[in-house]
C-alpha positions, -999 to +999 in steps of 0.1 A: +218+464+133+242+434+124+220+405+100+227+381+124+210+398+152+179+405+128+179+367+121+177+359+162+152+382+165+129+376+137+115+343+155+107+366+186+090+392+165+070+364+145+062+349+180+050+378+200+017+386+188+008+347+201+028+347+230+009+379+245-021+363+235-012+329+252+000+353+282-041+373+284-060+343+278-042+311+295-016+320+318-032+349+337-064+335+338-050+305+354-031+323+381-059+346+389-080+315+392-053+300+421-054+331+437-087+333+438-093+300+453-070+308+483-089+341+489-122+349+509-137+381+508-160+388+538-186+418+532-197+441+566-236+448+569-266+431+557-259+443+519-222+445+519-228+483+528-202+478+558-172+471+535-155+443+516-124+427+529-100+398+516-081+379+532-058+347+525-080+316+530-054+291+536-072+255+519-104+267+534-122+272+501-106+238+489-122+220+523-157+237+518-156+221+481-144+186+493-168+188+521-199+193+494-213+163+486-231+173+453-200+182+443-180+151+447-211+131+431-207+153+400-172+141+397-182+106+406-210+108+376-182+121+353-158+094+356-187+063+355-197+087+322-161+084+305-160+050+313-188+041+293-190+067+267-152+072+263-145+035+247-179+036+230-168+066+209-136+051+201-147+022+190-174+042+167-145+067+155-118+040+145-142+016+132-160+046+111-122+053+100-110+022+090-142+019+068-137+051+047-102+043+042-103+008+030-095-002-009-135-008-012-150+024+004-172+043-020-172+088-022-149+088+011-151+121+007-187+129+013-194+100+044-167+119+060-179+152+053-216+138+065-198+124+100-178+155+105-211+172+105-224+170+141-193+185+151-196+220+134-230+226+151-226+240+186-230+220+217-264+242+230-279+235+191-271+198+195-288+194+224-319+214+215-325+195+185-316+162+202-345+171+232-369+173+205-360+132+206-361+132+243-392+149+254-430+136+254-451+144+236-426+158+209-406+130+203-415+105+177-395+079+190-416+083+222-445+080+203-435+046+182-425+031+217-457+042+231-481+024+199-457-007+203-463-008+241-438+005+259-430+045+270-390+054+269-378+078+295-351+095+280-347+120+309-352+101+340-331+096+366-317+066+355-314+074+320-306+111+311-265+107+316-266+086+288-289+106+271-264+130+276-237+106+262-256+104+234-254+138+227-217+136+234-212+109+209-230+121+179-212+155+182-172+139+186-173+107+171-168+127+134-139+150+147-120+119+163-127+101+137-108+127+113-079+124+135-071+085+135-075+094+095-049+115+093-031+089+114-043+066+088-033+086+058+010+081+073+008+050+071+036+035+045+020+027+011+047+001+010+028-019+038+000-024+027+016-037-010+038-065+015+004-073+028-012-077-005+011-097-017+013-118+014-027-125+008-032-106+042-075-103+045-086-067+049-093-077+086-057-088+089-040-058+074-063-036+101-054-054+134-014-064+125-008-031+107-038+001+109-045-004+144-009-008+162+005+022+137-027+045+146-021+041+183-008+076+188-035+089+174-064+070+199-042+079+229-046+117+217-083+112+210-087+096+245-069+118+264-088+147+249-120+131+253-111+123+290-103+160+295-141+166+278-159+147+299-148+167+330-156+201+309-187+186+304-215+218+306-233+225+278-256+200+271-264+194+312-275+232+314-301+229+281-315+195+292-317+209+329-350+227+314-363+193+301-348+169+329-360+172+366-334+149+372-310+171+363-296+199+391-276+226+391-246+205+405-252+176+381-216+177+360-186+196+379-185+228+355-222+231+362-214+233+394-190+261+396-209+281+372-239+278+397-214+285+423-204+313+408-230+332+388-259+319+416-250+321+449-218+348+439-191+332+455-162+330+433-135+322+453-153+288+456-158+285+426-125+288+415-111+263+438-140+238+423-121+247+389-085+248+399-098+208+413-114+199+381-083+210+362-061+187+390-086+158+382-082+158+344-048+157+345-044+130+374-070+108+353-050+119+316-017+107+332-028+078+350-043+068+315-009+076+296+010+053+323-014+024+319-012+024+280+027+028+280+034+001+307+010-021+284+027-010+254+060-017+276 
């Protein structure tokens, strides 16, 4: 074998062990998911004892989801979620940023460490610890509200999506946060030395030169968070023990997963996946074309 050909093929070699990998876990699972969504299997007999048949389902499985109402409401909750919490934790991440990189900020290091926290403990942790807050009789903040006059419901109807968001918030807001840092951390020394010397205030030198060179970084953060709020499943599932308000079709993955693992019928729930998957996209690129026609 010539060296050249060794050198083309090296890449390929290096490559392979991720692209099968990429191959098992993404691509297949993705197509096996559309298939599944245009398939119904029918089963003969009280039991199934009769047989099990598939057949091609056409867009039935898709019209059955659209025609759910719960469904669509989760979807609906979702998007009036992002809306609120989406900016919120932007705001707190860049802000939080900006802080620990300014001339003045004292042990960077460790507040960064300390925000970055709530991120490494797992989304069914988080929310166990955080319904300690939310429930009677075991909440202190309950009890505070109660000797000042007042009861918080934390999980009513009303109030448990943004008790939710909450949740949501503390966990993210340290990992975003981390990347408009490193966003930070490119930005030209030279800069901020014309600034200086041009007796720019540290509020100047963060709107006219920070915030406009960090931009890539918040779309990345946003779009990823958008994409998030429509995985949204973890933290709905715990509460649901808590939260009466809370049903098994409350956020959109919820509702697959109940569509799937309680009432066993998987081709439906893949086409409620294969239409959250459509929905993040269409709201990600909708989002990019907004900000670049803005930026245009």
């Amino acid at each position: 074998m010539s060296s050249s050909a060794a050198t083309k093929r090296a890449p390929w070699v290096l490559l392979a062990p991720f692209l099968l990998l990429f191959v098992l876990t993404f691509v297949i699972p993705i197509v096996i998911a559309i298939g599944s969504s245009f398939t119904k299997v029918s089963r003969a007999g009280l039991f199934g004892e009769g047989g099990v048949t598939s057949e091609f389902a056409w867009f039935d499985n898709y019209a059955q989801v659209l025609g759910d109402s719960n469904f669509i409401a989760s979807i609906g909750r979702m998007f009036l979620f992002g809306i609120v919490q989406v900016p919120v934790m932007l705001i707190l991440c860049t802000v939080l940023a900006l802080l620990l990189e300014s001339a003045s900020a004292k042990w960077p290091g460790v507040f960064r460490a300390a925000y970055f926290l709530p991120y490494g403990v797992p989304g069914v942790i988080a929310t166990i610890l955080w319904s300690f807050l939310y429930v009677p009789g075991l909440s202190p903040i309950i009890d505070v509200g109660e000797s000042l006059g007042f009861t918080p419901d934390f999980l009513g109807e009303n109030t448990v999506l943004w008790a939710i968001a909450n949740i949501v918030t503390w966990s993210y807001t340290g990992y975003n946060m981390l990347i408009i840092i490193a966003q930070l951390k490119s930005i030209p020394v030279e800069l901020y030395e014309a600034a200086k010397v041009d007796g720019a205030s540290p509020l100047r030198v963060a709107t006219s030169i920070q915030l406009p060179l960090i931009r890539p970084a918040l779309l990345l953060t946003a779009v990823f968070s958008i994409i998030g709020t429509l995985q949204l499943f973890a933290e709905a599932q715990v509460l649901q023990r808590v939260a009466p308000a809370i049903d098994s079709q409350y956020t959109p993955n919820l509702s697959a997963y109940t569509t799937a693992f309680a009432y066993n019928d998987y081709n439906v729930a893949a086409a409620q996946s294969v239409l959250i998957a459509l929905v993040a996209f269409t709201l990600s690129i909708v989002f990019l074309s907004i900000t670049n026609r803005k930026k245009a």
